[in-house]
OpenMM code with the backbone's topology and positions (N, CA, C; nanometers):
from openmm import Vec3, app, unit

residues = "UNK UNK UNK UNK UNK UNK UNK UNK UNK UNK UNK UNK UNK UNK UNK UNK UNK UNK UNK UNK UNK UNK UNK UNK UNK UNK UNK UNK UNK UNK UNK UNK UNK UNK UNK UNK UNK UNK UNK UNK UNK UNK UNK UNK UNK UNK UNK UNK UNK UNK UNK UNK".split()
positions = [
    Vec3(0.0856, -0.1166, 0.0000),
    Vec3(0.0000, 0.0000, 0.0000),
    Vec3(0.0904, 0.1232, 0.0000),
    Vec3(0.0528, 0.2418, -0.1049),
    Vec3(0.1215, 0.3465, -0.0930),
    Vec3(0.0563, 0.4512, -0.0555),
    Vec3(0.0389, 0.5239, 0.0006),
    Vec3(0.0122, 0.6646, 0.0443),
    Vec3(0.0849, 0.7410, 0.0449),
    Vec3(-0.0082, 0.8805, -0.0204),
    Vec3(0.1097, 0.9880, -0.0377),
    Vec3(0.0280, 1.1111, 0.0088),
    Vec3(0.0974, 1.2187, 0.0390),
    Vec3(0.0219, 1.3519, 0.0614),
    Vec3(0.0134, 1.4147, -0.0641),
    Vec3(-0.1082, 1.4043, -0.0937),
    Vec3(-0.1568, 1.4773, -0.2049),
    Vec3(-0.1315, 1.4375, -0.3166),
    Vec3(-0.2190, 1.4646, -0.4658),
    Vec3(-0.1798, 1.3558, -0.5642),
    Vec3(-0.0537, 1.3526, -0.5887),
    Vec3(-0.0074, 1.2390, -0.6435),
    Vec3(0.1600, 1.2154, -0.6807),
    Vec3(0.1395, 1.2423, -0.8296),
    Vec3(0.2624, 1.2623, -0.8412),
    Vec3(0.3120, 1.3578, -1.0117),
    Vec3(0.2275, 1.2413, -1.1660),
    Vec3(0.2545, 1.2627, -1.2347),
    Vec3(0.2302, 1.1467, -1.3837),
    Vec3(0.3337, 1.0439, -1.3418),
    Vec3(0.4607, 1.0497, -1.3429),
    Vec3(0.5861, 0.9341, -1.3487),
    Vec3(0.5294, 0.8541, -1.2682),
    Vec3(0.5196, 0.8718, -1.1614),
    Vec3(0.4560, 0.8149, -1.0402),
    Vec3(0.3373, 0.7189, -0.9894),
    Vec3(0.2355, 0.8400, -1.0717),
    Vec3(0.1226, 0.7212, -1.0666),
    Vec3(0.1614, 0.5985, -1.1946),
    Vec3(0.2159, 0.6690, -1.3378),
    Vec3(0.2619, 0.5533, -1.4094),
    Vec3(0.3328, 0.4017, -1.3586),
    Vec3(0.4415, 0.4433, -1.2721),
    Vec3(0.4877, 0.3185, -1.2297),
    Vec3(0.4167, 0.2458, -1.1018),
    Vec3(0.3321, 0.3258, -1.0211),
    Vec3(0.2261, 0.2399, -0.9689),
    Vec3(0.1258, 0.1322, -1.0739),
    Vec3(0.1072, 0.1812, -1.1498),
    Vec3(-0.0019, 0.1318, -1.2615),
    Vec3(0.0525, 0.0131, -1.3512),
    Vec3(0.1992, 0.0923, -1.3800),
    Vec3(0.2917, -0.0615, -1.4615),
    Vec3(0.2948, -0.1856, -1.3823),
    Vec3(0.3029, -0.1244, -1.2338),
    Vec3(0.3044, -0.2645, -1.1229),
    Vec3(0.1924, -0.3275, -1.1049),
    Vec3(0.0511, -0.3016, -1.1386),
    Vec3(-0.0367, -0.3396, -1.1338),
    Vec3(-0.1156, -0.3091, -0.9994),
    Vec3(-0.0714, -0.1444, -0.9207),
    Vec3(-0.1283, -0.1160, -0.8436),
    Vec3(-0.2200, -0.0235, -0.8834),
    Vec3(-0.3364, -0.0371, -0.7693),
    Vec3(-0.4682, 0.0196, -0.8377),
    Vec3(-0.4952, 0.1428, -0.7409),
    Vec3(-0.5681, 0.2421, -0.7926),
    Vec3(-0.6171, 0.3501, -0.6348),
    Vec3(-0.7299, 0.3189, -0.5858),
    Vec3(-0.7272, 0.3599, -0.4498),
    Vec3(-0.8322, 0.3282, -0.3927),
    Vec3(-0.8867, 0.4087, -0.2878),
    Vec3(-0.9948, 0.5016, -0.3971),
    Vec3(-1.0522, 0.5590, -0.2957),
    Vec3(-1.0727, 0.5727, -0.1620),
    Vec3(-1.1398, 0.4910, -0.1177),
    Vec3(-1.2050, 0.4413, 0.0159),
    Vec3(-1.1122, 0.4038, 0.1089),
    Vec3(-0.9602, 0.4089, 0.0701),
    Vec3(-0.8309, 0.3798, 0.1331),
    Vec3(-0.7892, 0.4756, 0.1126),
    Vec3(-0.7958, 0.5385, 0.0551),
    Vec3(-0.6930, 0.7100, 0.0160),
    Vec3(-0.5625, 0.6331, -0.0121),
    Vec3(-0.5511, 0.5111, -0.1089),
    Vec3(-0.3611, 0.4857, -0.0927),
    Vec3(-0.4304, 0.4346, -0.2766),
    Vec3(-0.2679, 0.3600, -0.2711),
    Vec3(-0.2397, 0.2767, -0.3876),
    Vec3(-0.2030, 0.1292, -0.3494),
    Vec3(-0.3388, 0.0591, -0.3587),
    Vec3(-0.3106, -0.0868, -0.3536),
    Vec3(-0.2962, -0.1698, -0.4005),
    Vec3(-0.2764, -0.3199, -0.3735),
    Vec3(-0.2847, -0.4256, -0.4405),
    Vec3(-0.2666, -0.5579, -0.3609),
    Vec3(-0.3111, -0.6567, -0.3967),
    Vec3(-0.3187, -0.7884, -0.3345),
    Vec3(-0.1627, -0.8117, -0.2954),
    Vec3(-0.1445, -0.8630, -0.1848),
    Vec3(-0.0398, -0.8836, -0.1204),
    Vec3(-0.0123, -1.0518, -0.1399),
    Vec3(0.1512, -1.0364, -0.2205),
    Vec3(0.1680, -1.1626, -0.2845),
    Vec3(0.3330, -1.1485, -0.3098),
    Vec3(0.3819, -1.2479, -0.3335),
    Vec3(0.5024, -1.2178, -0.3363),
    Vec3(0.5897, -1.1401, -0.4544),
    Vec3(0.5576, -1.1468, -0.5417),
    Vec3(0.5304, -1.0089, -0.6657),
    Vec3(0.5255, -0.9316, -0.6370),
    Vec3(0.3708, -0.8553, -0.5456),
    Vec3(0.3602, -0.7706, -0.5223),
    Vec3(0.4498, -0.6752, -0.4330),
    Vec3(0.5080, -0.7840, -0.3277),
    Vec3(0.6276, -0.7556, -0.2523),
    Vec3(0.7506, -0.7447, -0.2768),
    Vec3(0.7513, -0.7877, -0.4208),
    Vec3(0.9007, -0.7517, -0.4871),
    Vec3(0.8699, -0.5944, -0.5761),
    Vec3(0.7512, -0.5815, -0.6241),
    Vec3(0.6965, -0.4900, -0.6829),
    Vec3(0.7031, -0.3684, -0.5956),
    Vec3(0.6550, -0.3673, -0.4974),
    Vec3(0.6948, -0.2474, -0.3861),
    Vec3(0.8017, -0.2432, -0.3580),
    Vec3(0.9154, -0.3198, -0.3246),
    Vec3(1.0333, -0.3023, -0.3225),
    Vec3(1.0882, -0.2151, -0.4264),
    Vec3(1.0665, -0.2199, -0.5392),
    Vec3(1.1334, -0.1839, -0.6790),
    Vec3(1.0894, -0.0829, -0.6517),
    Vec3(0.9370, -0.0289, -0.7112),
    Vec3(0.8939, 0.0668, -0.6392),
    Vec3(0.9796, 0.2080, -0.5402),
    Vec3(1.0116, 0.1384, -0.4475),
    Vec3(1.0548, 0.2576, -0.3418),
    Vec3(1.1808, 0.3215, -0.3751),
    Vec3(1.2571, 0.1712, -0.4109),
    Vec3(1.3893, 0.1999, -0.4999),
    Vec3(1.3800, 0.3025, -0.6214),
    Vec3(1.2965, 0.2986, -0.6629),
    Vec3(1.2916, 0.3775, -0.7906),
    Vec3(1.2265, 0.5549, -0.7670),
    Vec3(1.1485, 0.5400, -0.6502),
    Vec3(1.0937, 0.7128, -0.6047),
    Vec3(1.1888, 0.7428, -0.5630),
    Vec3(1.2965, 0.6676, -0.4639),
    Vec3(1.3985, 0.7333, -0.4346),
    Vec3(1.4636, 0.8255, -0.5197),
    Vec3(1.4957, 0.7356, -0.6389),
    Vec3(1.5585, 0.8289, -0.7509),
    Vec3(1.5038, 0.9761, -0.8016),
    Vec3(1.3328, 0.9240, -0.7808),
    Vec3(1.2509, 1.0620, -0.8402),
    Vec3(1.2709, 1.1902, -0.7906),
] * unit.nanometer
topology = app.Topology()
chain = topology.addChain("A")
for resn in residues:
    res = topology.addResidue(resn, chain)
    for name in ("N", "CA", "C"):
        topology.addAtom(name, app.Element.getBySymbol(name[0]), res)
């Protein structure tokens, strides 16, 4: 799950979306089924905003 303050930029939501994370209203984040993919997927992920 990602949460951010306030919407996040285009790059951003793009590579949420390439990962196959979805938004979710009713959560105010960016989720997705928790799986081991998905947990390598967030990993990459964080690695990669870092850079942003």
């Amino acid at each position: 799950m990602f949460i951010f303050k306030g919407k996040p930029d285009e790059q951003t939501r793009t590579l949420l979306k390439k990962n196959a994370f979805k938004w979710s209203p009713s959560k105010g984040a960016w989720i997705r089924q928790i799986t081991g993919n998905a947990q390598s997927a967030a990993r990459r992920i964080i690695k990669e905003l870092k850079v942003l």
